[in-house]
C-alpha positions in Angstrom: -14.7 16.7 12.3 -13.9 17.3 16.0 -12.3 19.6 18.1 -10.3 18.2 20.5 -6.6 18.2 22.6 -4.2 15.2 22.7 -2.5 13.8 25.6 -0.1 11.8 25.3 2.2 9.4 28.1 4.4 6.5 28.0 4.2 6.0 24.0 0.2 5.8 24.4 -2.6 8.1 23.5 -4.1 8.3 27.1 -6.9 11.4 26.5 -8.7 13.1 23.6 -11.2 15.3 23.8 -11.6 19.0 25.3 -8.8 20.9 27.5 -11.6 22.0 29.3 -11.9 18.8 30.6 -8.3 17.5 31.8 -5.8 18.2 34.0 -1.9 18.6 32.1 0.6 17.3 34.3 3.2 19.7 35.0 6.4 19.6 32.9 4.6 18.7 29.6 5.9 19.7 26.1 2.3 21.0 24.2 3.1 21.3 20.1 0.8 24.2 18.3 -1.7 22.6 15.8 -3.2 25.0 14.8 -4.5 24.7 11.4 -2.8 21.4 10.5 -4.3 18.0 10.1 -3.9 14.6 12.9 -3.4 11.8 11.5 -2.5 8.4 12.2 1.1 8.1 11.1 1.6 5.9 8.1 1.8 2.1 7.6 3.7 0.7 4.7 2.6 -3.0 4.2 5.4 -3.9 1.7 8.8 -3.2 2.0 12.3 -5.4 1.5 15.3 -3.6 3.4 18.5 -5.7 2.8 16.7 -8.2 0.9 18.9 -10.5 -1.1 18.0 -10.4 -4.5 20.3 -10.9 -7.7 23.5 -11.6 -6.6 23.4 -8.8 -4.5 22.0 -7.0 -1.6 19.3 -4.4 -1.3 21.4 -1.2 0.3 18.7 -0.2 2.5 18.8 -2.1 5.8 17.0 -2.0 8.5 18.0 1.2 10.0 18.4 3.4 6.8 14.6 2.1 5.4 12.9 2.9 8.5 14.7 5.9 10.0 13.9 7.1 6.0 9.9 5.5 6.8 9.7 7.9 9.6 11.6 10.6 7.3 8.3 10.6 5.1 5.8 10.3 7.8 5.7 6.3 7.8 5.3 5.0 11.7 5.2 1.3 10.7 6.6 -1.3 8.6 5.6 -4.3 7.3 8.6 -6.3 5.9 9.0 -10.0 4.1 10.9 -13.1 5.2 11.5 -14.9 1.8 12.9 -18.3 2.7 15.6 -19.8 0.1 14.0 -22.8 -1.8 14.3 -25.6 0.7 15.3 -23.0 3.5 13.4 -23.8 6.8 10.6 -20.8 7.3 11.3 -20.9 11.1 15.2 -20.7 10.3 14.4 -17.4 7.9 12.1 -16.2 10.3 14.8 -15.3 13.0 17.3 -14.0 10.0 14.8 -11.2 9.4 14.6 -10.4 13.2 17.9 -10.8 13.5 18.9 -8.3 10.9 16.1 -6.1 12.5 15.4 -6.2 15.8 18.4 -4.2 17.1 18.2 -1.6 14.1 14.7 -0.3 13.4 13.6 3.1 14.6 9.9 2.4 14.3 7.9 -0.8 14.9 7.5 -3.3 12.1 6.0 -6.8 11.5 7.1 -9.7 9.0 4.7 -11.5 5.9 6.2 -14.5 5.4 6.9 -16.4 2.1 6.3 -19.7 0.9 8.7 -20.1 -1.7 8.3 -24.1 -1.9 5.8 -26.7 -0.4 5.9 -29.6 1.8 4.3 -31.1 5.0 7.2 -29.3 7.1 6.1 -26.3 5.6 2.9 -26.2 6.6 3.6 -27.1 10.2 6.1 -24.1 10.3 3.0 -22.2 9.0 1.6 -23.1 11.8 3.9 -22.6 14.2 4.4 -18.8 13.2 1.3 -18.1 13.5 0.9 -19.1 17.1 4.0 -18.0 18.6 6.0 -16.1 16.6 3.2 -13.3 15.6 3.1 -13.9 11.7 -0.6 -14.2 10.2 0.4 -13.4 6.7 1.9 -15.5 3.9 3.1 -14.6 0.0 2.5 -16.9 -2.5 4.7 -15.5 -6.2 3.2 -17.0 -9.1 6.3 -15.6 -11.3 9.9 -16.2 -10.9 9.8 -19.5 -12.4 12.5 -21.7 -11.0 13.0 -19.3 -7.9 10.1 -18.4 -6.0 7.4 -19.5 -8.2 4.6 -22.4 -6.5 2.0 -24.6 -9.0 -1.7 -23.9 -9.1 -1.9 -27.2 -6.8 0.3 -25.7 -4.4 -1.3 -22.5 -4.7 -4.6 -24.1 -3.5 -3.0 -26.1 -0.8 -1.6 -23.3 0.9 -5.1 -21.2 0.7 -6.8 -23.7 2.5 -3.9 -24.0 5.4 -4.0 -20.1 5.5 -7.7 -20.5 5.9 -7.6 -23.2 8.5 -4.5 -20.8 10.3 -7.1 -17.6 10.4 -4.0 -16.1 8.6 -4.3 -14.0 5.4 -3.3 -15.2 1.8 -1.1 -13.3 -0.5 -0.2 -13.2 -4.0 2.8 -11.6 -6.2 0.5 -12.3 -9.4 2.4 -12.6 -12.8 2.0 -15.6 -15.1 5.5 -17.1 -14.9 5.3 -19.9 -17.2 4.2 -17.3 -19.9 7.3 -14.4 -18.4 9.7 -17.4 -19.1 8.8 -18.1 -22.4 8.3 -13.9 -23.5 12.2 -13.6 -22.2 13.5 -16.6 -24.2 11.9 -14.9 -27.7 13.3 -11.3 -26.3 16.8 -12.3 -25.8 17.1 -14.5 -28.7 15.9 -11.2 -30.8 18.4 -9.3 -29.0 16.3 -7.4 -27.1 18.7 -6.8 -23.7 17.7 -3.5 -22.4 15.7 -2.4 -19.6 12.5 -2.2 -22.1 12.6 -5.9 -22.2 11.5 -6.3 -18.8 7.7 -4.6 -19.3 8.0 -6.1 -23.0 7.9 -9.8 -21.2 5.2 -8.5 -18.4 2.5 -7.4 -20.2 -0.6 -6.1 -18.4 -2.7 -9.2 -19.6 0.3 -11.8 -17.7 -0.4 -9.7 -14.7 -4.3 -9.6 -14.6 -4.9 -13.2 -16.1 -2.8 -14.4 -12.7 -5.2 -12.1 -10.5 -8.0 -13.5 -12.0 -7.0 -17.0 -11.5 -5.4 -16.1 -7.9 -9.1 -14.7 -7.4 -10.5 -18.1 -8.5 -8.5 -20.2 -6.1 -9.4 -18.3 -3.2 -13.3 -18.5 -4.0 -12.4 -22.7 -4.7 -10.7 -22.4 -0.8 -13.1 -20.0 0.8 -9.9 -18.1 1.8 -8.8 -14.5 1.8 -6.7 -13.1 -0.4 -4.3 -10.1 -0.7 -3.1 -8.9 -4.2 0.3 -7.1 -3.6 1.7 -4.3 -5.4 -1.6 -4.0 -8.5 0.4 -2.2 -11.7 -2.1 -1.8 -14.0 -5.4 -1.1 -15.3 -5.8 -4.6 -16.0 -5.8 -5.9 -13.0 -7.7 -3.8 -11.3 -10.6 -4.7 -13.7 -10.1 -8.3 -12.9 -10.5 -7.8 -9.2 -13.6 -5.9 -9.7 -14.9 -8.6 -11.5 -14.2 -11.3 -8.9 -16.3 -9.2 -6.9 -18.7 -9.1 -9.2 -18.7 -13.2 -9.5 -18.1 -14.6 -6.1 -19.8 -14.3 -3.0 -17.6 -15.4 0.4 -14.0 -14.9 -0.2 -12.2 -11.5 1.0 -10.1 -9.8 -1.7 -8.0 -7.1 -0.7 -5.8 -5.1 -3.3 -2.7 -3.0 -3.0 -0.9 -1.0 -5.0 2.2 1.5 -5.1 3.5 4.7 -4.9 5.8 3.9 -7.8 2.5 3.0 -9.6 0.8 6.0 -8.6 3.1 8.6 -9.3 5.1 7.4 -11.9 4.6 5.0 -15.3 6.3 2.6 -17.7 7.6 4.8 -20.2 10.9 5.3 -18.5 11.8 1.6 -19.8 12.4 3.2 -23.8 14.7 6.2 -21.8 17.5 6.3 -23.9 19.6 6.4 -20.6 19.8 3.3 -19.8 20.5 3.4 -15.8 17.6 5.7 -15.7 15.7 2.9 -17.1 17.0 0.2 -15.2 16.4 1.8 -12.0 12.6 1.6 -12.7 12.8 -2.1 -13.1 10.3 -3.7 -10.4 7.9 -6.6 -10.8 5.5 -6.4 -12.2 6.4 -3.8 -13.8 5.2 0.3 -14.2 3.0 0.3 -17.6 3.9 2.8 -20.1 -0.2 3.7 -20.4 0.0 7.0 -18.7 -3.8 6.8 -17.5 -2.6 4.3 -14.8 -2.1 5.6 -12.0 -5.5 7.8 -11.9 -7.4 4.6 -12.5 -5.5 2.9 -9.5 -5.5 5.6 -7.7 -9.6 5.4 -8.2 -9.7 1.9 -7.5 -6.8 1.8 -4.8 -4.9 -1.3 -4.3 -1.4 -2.6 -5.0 -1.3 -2.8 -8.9 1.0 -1.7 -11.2 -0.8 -1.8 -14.8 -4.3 -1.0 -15.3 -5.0 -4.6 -16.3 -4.2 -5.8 -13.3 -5.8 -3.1 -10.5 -9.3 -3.8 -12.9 -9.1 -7.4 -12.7 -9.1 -6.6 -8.2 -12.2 -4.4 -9.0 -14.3 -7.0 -10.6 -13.4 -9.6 -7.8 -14.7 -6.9 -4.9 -17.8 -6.0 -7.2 -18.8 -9.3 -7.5 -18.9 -9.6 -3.5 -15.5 -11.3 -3.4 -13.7 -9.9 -0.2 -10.4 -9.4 -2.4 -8.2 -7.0 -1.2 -5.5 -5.1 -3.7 -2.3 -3.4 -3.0 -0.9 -0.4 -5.6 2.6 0.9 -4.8 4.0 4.3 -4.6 6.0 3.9 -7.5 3.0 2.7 -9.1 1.2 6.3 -8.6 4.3 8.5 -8.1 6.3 7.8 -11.9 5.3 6.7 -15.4 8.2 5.4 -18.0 7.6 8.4 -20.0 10.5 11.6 -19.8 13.6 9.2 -18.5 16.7 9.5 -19.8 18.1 6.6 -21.0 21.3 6.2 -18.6 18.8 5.9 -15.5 16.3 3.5 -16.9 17.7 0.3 -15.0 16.7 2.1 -11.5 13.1 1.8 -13.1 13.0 -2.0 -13.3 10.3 -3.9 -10.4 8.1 -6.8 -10.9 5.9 -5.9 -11.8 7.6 -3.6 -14.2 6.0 0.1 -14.2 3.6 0.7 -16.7 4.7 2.8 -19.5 1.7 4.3 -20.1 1.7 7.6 -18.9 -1.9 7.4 -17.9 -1.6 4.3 -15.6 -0.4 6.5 -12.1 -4.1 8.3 -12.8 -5.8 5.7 -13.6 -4.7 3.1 -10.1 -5.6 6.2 -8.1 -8.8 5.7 -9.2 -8.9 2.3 -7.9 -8.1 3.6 -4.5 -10.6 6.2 -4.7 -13.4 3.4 -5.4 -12.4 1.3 -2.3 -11.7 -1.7 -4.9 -7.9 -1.2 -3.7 -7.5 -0.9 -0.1 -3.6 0.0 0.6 -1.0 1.9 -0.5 2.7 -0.3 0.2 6.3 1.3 -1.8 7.2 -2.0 -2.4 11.2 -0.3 -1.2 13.4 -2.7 -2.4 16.8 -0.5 -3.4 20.0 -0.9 -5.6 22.2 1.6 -6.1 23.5 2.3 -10.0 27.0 -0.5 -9.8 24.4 -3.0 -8.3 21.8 -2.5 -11.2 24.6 -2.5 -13.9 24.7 -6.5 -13.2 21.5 -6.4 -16.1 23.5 -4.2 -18.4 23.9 -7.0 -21.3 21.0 -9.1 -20.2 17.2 -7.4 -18.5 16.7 -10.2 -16.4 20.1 -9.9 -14.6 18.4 -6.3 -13.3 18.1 -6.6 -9.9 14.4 -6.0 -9.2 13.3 -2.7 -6.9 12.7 1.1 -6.2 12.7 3.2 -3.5 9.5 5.0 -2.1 9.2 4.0 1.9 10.3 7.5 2.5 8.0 9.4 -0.4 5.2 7.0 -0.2 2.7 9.5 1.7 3.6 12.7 0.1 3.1 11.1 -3.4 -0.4 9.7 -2.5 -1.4 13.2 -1.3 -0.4 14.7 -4.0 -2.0 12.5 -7.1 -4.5 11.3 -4.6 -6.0 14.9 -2.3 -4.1 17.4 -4.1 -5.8 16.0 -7.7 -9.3 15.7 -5.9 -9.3 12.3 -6.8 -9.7 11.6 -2.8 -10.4 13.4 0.2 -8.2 13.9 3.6 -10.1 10.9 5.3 -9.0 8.3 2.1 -5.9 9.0 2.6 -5.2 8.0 6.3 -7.7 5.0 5.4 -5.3 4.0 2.4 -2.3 4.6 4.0 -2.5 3.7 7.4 -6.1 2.3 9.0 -7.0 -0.4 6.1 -3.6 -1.7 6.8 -3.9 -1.9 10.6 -6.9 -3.6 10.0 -6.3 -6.2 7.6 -3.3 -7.1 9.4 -5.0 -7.3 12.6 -3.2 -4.3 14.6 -5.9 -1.7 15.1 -7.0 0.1 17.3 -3.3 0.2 18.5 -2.2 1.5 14.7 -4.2 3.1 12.5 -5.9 5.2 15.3 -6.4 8.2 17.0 -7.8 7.3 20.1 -6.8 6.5 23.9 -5.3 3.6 24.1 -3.7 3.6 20.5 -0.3 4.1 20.1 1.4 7.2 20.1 2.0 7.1 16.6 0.9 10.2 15.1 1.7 13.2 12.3 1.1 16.4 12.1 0.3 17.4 8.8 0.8 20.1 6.5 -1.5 20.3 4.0 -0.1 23.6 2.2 3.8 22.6 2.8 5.2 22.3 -0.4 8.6 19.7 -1.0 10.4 18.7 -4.3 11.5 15.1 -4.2 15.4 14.2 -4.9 18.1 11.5 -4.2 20.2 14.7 -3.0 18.1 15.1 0.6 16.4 11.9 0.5 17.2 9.5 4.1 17.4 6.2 1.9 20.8 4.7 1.0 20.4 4.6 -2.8 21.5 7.4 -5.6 18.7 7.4 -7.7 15.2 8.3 -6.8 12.0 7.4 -9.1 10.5 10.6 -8.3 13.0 13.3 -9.0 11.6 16.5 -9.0 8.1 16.0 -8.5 6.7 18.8 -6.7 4.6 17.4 -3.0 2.2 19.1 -1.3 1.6 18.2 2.2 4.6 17.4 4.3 4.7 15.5 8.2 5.7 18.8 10.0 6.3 16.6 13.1 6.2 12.7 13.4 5.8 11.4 16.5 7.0 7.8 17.1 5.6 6.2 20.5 5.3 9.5 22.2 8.7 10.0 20.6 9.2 13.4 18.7 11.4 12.1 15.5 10.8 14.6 13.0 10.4 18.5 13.7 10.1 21.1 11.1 12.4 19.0 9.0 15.0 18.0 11.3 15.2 14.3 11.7 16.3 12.5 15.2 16.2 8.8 15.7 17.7 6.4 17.6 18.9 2.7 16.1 16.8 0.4 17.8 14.4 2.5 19.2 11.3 0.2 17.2 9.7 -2.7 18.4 8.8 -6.2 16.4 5.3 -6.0 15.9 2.9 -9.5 16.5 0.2 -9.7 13.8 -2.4 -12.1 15.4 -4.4 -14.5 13.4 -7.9 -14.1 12.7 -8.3 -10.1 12.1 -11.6 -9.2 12.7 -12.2 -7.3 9.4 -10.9 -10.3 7.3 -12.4 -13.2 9.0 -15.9 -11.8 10.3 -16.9 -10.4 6.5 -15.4 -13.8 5.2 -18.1 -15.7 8.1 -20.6 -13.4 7.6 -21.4 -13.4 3.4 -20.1 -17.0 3.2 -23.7 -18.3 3.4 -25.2 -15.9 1.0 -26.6 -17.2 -2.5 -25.0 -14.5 -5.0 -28.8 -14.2 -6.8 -28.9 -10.2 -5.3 -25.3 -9.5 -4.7 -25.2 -6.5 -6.7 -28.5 -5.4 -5.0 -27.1 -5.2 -1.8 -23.9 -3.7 -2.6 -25.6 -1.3 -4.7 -23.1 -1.9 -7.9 -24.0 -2.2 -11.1 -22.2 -4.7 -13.9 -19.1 -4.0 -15.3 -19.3 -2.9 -18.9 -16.9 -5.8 -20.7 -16.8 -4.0 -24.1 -14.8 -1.4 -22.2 -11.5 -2.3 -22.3 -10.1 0.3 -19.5 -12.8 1.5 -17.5 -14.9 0.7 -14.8 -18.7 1.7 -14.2 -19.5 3.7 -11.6 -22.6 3.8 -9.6 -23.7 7.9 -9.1 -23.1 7.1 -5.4 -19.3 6.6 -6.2 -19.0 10.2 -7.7 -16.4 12.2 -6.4 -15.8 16.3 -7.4 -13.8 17.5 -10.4 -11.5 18.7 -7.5 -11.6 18.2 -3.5 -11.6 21.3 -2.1 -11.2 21.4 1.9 -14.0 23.9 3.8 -13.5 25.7 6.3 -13.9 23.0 9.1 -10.9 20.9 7.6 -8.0 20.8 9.8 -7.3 17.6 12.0 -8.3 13.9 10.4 -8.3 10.5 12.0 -8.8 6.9 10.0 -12.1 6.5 12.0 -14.1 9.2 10.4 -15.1 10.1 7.4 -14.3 7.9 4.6 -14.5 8.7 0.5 -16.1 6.0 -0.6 -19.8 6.9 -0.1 -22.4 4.4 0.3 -25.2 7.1 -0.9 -25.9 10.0 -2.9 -26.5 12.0 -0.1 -24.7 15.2 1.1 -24.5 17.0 -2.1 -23.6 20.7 -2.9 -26.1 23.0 -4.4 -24.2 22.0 -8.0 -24.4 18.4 -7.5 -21.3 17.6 -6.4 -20.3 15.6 -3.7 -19.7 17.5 -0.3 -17.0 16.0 1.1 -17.6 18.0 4.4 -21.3 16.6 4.6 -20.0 13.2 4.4 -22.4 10.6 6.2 -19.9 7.3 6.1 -17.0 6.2 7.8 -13.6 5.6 6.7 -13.6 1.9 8.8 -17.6 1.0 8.5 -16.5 -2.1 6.4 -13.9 -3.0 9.2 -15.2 -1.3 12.3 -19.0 -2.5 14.2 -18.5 0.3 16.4 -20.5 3.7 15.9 -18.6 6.4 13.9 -16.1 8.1 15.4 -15.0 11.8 14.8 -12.1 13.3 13.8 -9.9 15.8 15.5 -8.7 18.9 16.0 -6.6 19.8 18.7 -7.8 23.5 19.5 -8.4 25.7 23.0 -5.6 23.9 25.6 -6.0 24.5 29.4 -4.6 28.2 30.0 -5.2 29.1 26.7 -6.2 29.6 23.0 -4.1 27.1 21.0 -3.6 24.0 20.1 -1.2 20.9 20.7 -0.4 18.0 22.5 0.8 17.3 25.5 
């Protein structure tokens, strides 16, 4: 790690490096460091403010869900244009920036949805992705009737994503097999919030990943598995890595995921239930969200984040998503008048293990990001499911608690170190949507988006001091350690010691260009490759089948019972060390891994340039401290 100052003008990091060195203009504001970490402030890939969903409308907009992103640390947002069946994607395109544009308080860019398929279609796919700054587009393979697109479809619009240089993604669910699970739930009268995970099980989410993973090798097209739930699928992405050789796959997964599970669906209350709703949804295994959190990428259940980690093992360039629901809650201790705040799609896992178990994911690199997947209703909108689960409008909160959750099962566990966390919260992100160096980066030239971090700041979540709009909170009362002591927004001091100050407006639409580097020169450059020595190279051994929820790990993935920072740990940027070692060297006397001694970089995969360190803002002109300026 590296000692350095911070200077910062017009919104853009314009020095780093030694005091010593630099001349402060006069008139400067400098912030104390001192013993803090600097990070690249957060980027949430998955959010829906004022999404229309239900028969009614999400209550956080535009200004509540970011002003509550920055709240939590979060800098930037990526949100989702979801076009009505039929709807022109052009015409939805300017409703979202529209509702956004004059209202956000931090930058943000738009995925876009293709919720039906047609010639026109594809020509407006085109179109946004060479002048209107969208290289992203969500595919569902659930919500039959709705949203849902046919296999054929599904392969048509991987190849025009591939021909775009834009990015495929998938909300993977088997909804032919949901519809049918729902008709034999209701006619057996089961109408509660349980029903939801009961119709969703882990194998409907990680058979669709699998076969999401097998269309994209078929197109020799990139793929992006939003919000992984489960151990499942997780396992199935690691064996599409495992099988294929050429096509990227990318995971995500959530805070709901990781810091929560399933089991709240059985809560006797049942708008505690409800309010965990969310598809797909938590699973009630409570080893979850360690094993996403190990193989980190957007999956809800188990099933699912394993079925990302055998795509990436087999060389497929799949990337997985896991949400902060995903890792902050489990299904287990809800009381049963709350559970319809629980309800997503995917649901939440109800097994209490699942939040552990997705961290895991993350920790292995076979999920990349970390999205919340905010999508909020407050209790009189979630009581339009009260006789009937599928009448639960879908969605959680977690923009605002997204960062603090993954610290705290992620760092504060030892499951990760300090430089996993910015990659999984903020650099993979910038670089899979094609915005680094200017996110996701500490360097001049960047943007000015940046934290200050407390690691030892301690915070109990609740709905009482949360920013967001709704009156229920997935994570009540979960104790977080480390806490944005100041987020700065463009240059823009926003949060300070707690006290939040934002203007409406004050954000910026943010273009995603086509073609990301990291995406599109690992897809060119393995695309060639016969498979025969895939696992060779990568230096992964086979997935053990008979083993229904775990993963084998190669000694050079071995992380310590615990992190533990030394005494050099204090300021951390996304283009330094990373936690997913390549080797088994820089071990501690006891065999551990040294986390300090770490020889790889948090970007190598996504970054040609040499390593770069991170920093520490110590010894100022005219002084002993630290701070920027």
């Amino acid at each position: 790690m590296q000692q350095a100052d911070i200077y910062i003008e017009d919104g853009t990091i314009r020095y780093v490096g030694s005091g010593a060195d630099f001349v402060v203009p006069g008139g400067c504001r400098t912030i104390d460091a001192t013993g803090k970490m600097i990070i690249p402030g957060g980027i949430d890939p998955h959010t829906h403010f004022q999404l229309e969903f239900g028969g009614t409308v999400a209550v956080d907009d535009f200004y509540q869900g970011t002003k509550a992103a920055v709240a939590g640390g979060t800098t930037t947002v990526i949100d989702f244009v979801i076009p009505k069946k039929g709807e022109s994607l052009l015409e939805a395109y300017d409703t979202w920036r529209a509702r956004a544009d004059s209202k956000v308080v931090c930058d943000y860019g738009l995925h876009v949805a293709i919720t039906w398929w047609s010639k026109s279609v594809r020509d407006e796919m085109k179109i946004l992705c060479q002048e209107r700054g969208v290289n992203s587009f969500k595919c569902f393979m659930a919500y039959k009737g709705l949203f849902q697109v046919t296999d054929s479809e599904l392969y048509e619009i991987f190849e025009t994503c591939k021909e775009l240089g834009a990015v495929a993604q998938v909300h993977a669910e088997n909804g032919d097999v949901i519809a049918k699970n729902v008709q034999k739930l209701l006619a057996a009268g089961v109408t509660g919030p349980e029903g939801h995970e009961l119709s969703r099980t882990e194998e409907v989410e990680a058979e669709a990943v699998n076969r999401a993973c097998v269309i994209a090798h078929q197109t020799n097209c990139p793929l992006y598995v939003v919000h992984v739930m489960s151990k499942s699928a997780g396992i199935e992405l690691a064996r599409a890595r495992r099988r294929y050789n050429g096509v990227g796959i990318y995971g995500e997964t959530l805070a709901a995921a990781l810091g929560t599970d399933g089991t709240h669906y059985t809560d006797q209350c049942w708008h505690h239930a409800a309010a965990h709703v969310l598809s797909p949804p938590l699973r009630p295994d409570p080893t979850t969200p360690e094993f996403l959190m190990k193989l980190l990428a957007q999956v809800t259940s188990k099933l699912a984040a394993e079925q990302v980690s055998q795509a990436r093992r087999r060389g497929l360039l799949v990337y997985g998503e896991t949400l902060a629901s995903s890792l902050g809650c489990s299904l287990t201790n809800v009381k049963p008048n709350t559970l319809a705040y629980y309800v997503t799609s995917p649901p939440i896992r109800p097994d209490p293990e699942t939040p552990r178990h997705l961290m895991k994911f993350l920790a292995l690199d076979d999920l990349q990001t970390t999205g919340s997947d905010n999508c909020t209703f407050n209790k009189n909108q979630k009581e339009l499911g009260r006789d009937d689960f599928t009448k639960i409008p879908n969605g959680v909160n977690g923009v605002e608690d997204r960062m603090s959750v993954v610290w705290e099962k992620g760092v504060q566990t030892g499951l990760i170190d300090p430089q996993r966390f910015v990659a999984i919260t903020s650099t993979n992100a910038a670089k899979i949507f094609n915005v680094y160096p200017k996110k996701g980066r500490i360097a001049p030239g960047s943007d000015a988006d940046v934290l200050i971090w407390d690691p030892k700041a301690v915070r109990t979540i609740s709905a009482a001091t949360h920013h967001q709009a709704c009156d229920f909170n997935i994570f009540e009362g979960m104790k977080c350690h480390g806490v944005p002591e100041y987020v700065i927004v463009h240059g823009r001091v926003c949060v300070e010691n707690g006290l939040l100050r934002v203007a409406e407006g004050q954000g910026s639409f943010l273009e995603t260009p086509v073609n990301p580097p990291f995406v599109y020169d690992a897809l060119n450059g393995i695309k060639n490759r016969n498979g025969d020595d895939k696992e060779a190279r990568n230096g992964l051994q086979s997935l053990d089948l008979n083993q229904k929820h775990e993963v084998d790990v190669p000694d050079a993935y071995a992380l310590p019972e615990k992190y533990v920072p030394g005494p050099a740990l204090s300021i951390v940027s996304g283009d330094s060390a990373v936690s997913t070692p390549h080797s088994a060297r820089g071990h501690r006397p006891d065999g551990t891994k040294d986390m300090q001694q770490s020889t790889f970089s948090i970007s190598e995969e996504m970054d040609t340039s040499g390593n770069r360190a991170c920093i520490r803002v110590k010894n100022p002109p005219g002084g002993k401290s630290s701070g920027f300026w």
